[in-house]
N, C-alpha and C positions, 0 to 999 in steps of 0.2 A: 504494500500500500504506500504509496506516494506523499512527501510529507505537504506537497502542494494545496492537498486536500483539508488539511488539519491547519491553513494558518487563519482560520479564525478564531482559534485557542491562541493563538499570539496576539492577537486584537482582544481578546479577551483579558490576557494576562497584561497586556497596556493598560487598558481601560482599569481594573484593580488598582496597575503601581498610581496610575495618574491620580485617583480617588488617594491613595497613600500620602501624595504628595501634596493632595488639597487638604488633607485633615490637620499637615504640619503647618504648613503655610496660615489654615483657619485657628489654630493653638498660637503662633506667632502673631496674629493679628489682634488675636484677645489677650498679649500678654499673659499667657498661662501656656508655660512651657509644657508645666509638666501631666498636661491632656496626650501626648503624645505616646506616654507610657496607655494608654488605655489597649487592651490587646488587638483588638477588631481592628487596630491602625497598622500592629505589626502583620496581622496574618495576611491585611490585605496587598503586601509586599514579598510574604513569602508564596501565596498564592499565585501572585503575578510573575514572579520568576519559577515557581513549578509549570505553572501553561506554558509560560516562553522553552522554556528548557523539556516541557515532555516529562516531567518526573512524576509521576503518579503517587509515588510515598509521600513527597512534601506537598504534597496534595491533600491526601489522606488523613495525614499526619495535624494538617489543618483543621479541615472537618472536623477531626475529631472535638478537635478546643470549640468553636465554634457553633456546631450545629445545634446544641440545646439552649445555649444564651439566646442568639439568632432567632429559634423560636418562639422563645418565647419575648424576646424583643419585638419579632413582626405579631405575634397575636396581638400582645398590647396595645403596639401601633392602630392597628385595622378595631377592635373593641372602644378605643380613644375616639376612632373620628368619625364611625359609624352613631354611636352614643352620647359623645363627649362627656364619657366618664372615665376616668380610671381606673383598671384591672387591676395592672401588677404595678403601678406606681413607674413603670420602667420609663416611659415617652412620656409622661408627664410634660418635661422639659422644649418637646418637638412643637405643642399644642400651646405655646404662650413667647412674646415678643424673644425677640433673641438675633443676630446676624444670620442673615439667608444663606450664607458661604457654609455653617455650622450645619444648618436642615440640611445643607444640598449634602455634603457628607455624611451623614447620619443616613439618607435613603439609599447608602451603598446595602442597609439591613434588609431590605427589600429582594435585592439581586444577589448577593453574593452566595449565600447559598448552593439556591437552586443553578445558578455557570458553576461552580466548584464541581457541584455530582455531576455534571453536565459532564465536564473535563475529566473526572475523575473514571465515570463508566468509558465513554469515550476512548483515554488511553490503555484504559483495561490496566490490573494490578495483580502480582503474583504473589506478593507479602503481607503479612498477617500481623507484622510485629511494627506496625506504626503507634500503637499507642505508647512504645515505649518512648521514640521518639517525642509526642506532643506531652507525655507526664512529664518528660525531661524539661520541654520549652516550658510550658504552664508554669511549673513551679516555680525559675528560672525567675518568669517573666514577675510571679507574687514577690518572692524573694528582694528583687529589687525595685517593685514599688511600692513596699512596707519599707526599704530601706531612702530611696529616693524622693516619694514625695509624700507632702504631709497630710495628714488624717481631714482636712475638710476638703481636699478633694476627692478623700474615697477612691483613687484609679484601681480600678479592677476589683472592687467591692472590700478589699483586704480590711480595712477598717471596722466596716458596718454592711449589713445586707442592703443590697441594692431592691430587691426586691420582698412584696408584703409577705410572699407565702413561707420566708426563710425565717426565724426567727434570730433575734440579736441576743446571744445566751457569752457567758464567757469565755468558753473554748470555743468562739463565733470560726476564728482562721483555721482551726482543724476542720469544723463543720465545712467548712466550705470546701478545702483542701478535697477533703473525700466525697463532696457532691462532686467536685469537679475529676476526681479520678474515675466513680461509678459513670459517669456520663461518658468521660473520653473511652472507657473499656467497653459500655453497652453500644457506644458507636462505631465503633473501632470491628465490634463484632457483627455490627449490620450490616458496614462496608464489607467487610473481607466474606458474608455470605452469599452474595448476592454483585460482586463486582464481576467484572468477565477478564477473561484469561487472556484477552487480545494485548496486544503491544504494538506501540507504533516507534518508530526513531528517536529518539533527541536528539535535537536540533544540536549543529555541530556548531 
């Protein structure tokens, strides 16, 4: 198979970095650097260079961080502006005054998703041990934004739940720590059942 075929997975993984590059740009504009540690701004960099490249792990490996926040980010979203009430407290922030450069990034939650499985069935995947990869970045990424930035901005929930249905108890960072490991493991096992065995190139 021809990689001719496949380069609108490279258009796809442009469109990702470019979103990457407007979430820094929209953090440097609001003077609040450290929005950039939020993780959905890294994945959408490591996602855009797995499409460019064809790599289907660091693909995977994304998804996995991603797919249950994402979710439950777009439900919120879509219950917000259907209702204009609040579900899970998530998009609160989407649905009142604020810089349009900030909304236009935040509706990457919308797409990024559904192109990731897109890309991800697409190059087809013969490995199963991505989650080891994404516990490794996750923690990684917790690690140093409990170490980096400070508790009223909450980056990556590490502080306080982001969301109503989690409760705020004292061993809140473990809780979370292990919500976030069940999910990358329950996803980790959805991909690798049902991905397909095809492979295509990467790009040289």
């Amino acid at each position: 198979m021809k990689k001719r075929k496949f380069k609108h997975l490279t258009v796809i993984g442009i469109i990702f970095i470019i979103f990457g590059i407007l979430a820094i740009v929209n953090s440097l504009i609001q003077s609040n650097v450290n929005q950039i540690f939020w993780y959905c701004y890294f994945s959408l960099f490591f996602l855009g260079l797995g499409l460019i490249s064809r790599d289907s792990y660091l693909i995977g490996s994304q998804i996995n961080i991603i797919a249950f926040p994402i979710l439950f980010w777009d439900i919120d979203f879509f219950y917000n502006l259907f209702t204009s009430n609040s579900l899970f407290g998530i998009t609160d922030y989407f649905f009142v005054g604020g810089q349009w450069l900030g909304k236009i990034v935040s509706l990457q939650h919308l797409f990024t998703l559904p192109l990731a499985l897109y890309a991800f069935y697409k190059i087809g995947c013969n490995r199963k041990d991505m989650w080891k990869a994404s516990i490794f970045t996750i923690l990684s990424i917790l690690i140093l934004s409990k170490i980096l930035t400070p508790s009223e901005n909450n980056i990556n929930c590490v502080y306080k739940s982001c969301v109503s249905f989690i409760p705020q108890v004292n061993f809140y960072l473990i809780l979370w720590i292990v919500l976030l490991i069940v999910m990358i493991l329950f996803t980790n096992y959805l991909l690798t059942i049902k991905s397909s065995k095809r492979k295509i190139p990467r790009m040289k």
